[in-house]
C-alpha positions as CSV (number, residue, x, y, z in Angstrom):
1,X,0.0,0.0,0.0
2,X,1.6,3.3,-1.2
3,X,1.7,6.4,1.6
4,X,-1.3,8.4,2.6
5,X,0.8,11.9,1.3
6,X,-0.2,15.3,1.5
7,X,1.2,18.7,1.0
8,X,-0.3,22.5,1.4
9,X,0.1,24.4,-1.3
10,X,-0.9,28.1,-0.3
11,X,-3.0,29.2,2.2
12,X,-6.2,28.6,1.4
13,X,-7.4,25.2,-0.2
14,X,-5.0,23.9,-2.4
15,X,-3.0,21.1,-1.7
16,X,-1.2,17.6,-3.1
17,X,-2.4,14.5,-2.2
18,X,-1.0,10.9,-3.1
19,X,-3.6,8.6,-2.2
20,X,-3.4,4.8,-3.9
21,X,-1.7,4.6,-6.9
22,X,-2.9,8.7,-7.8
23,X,-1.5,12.3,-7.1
24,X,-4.1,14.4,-7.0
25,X,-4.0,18.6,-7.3
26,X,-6.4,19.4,-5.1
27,X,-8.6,22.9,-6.1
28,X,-5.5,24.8,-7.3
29,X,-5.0,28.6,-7.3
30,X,-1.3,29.5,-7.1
31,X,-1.3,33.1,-9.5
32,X,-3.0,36.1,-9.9
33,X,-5.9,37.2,-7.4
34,X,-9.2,35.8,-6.8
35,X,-12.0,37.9,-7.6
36,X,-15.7,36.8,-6.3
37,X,-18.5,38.6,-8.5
38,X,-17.1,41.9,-9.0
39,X,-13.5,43.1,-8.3
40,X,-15.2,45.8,-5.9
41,X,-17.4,43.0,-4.3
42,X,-14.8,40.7,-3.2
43,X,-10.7,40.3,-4.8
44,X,-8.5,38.2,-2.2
45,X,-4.4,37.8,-2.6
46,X,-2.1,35.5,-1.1
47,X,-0.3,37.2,1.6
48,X,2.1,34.2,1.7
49,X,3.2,33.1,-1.6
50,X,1.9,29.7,-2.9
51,X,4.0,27.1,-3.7
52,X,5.7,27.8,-7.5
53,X,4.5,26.2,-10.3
54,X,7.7,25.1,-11.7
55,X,8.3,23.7,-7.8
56,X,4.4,21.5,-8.1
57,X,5.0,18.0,-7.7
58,X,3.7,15.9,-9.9
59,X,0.4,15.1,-10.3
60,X,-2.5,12.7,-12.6
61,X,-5.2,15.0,-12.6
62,X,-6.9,18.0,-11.3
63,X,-9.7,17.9,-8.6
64,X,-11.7,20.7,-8.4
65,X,-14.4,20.3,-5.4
66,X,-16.0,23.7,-5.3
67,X,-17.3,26.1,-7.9
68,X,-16.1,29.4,-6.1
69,X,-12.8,31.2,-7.9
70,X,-10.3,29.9,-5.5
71,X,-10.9,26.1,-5.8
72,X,-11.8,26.9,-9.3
73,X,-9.6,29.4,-10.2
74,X,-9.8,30.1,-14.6
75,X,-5.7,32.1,-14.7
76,X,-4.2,29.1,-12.8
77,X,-6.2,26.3,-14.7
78,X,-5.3,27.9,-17.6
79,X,-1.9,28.0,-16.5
80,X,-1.3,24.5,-15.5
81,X,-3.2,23.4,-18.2
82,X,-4.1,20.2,-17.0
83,X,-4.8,16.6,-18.9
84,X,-7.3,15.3,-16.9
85,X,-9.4,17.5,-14.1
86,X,-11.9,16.1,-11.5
87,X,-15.2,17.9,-10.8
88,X,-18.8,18.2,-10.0
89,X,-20.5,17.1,-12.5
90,X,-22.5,20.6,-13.1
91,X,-19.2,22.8,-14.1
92,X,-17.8,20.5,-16.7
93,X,-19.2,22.8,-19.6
94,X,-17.3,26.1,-17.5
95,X,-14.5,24.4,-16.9
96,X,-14.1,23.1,-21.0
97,X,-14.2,26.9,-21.8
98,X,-11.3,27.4,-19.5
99,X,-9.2,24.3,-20.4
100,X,-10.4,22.8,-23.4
101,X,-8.2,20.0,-24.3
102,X,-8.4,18.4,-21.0
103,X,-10.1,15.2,-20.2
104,X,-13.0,16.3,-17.3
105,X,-14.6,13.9,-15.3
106,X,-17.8,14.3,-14.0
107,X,-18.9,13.5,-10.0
108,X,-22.6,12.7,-9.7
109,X,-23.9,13.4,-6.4
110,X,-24.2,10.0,-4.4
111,X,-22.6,7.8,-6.9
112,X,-19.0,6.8,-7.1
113,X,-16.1,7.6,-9.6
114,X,-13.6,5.4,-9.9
115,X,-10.4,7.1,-11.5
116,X,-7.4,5.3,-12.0
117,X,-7.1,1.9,-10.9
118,X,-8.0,2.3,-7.1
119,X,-9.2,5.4,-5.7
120,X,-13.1,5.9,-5.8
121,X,-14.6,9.3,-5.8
122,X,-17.9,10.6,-3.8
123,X,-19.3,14.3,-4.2
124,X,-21.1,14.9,-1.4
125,X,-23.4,17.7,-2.7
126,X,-25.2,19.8,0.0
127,X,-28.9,19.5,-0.2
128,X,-28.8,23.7,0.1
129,X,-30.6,24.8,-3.8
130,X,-29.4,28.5,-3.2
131,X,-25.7,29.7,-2.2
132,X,-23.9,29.4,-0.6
133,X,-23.6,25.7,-2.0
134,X,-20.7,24.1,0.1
135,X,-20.3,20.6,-1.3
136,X,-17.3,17.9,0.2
137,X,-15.5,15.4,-1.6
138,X,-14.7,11.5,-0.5
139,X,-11.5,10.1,-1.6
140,X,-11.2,5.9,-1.0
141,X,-8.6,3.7,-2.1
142,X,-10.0,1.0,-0.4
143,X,-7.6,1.1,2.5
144,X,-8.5,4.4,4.3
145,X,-10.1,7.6,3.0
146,X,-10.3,11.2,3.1
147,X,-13.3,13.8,3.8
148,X,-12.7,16.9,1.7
149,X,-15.1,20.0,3.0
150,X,-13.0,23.2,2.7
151,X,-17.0,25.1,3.6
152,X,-18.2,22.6,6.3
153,X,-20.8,20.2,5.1
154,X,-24.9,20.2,6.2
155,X,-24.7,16.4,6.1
156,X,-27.7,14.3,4.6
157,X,-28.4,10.5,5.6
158,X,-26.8,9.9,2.2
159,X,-23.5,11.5,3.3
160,X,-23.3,9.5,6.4
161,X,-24.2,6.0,4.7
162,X,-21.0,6.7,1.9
163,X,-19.1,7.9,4.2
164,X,-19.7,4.7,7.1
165,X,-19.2,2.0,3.5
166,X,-16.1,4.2,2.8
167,X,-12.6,2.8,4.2
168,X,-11.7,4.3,7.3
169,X,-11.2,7.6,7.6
170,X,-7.9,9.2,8.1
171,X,-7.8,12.5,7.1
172,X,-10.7,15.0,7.4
């Protein structure tokens, strides 16, 4: 069984994560600003520089888990330009506009992914219709398994039932 490895990228919610046989990039935003709406509404900065691109380790694919600009952030995306990104099923078509030639798969609310060989994938989509829409993610590689909710997550009996069939959780 390969190490559970992860790494913080900045300072908000991006990080590196080797879990089974896959290195993930987990909702990247390493340049440029973050802007929320409107520039006047809402622009964010890192105060501590993320980690530089050239310095990224290596990584399979992309998961984005929110929709908001700094899990989700279009000048980094385009940047990295990813192969293969990971994300809600409901942003593929935004996220094609921003990366076109990469391979997006969808998450379905409830229903697993499986992406490589050995690491299933659970979106665990809040039952909130309006924002803000805070939904987690569920990494399993069949050993143990990780509870991604950057927001918090209003849980559902659906969300408890994946996550009590999951592999035991290490990381939350």
């Amino acid at each position: 069984m390969n190490p559970l490895i992860l790494q913080r990228l900045n300072m908000d919610t991006t990080w590196h994560c080797t879990l089974g046989s896959i290195k993930l990039l987990i909702d990247p935003w390493l340049v440029g600003t973050e802007v929320d709406y409107f520039g006047w509404f809402n622009t964010q900065w890192h105060r501590t520089p993320p980690t530089d691109r050239s310095d990224l380790p290596p990584f399979d694919a992309v998961l984005i888990t929110q929709k908001y600009p700094d899990h989700c952030h279009p000048e980094t995306l385009r940047a990295l330009n990813p192969q293969t990104i990971v994300a809600p099923e409901h942003m593929i078509k935004r996220i094609q506009k921003l990366v076109p030639e990469a391979t997006i798969i969808g998450i379905k609310p409830g229903t697993g992914s499986l992406l490589h060989d050995d690491v299933h994938i659970h979106l665990l989509a809040t039952p909130r219709r309006r924002d803000p829409i805070y939904d987690a993610v569920l990494l399993d590689d069949g050993h143990r398994s990780i509870l991604i909710a950057p927001h918090g997550l209003s849980t559902t009996p659906e969300h408890v039932a994946i996550v009590q069939a999951a592999s035991p959780l290490k990381v939350l």
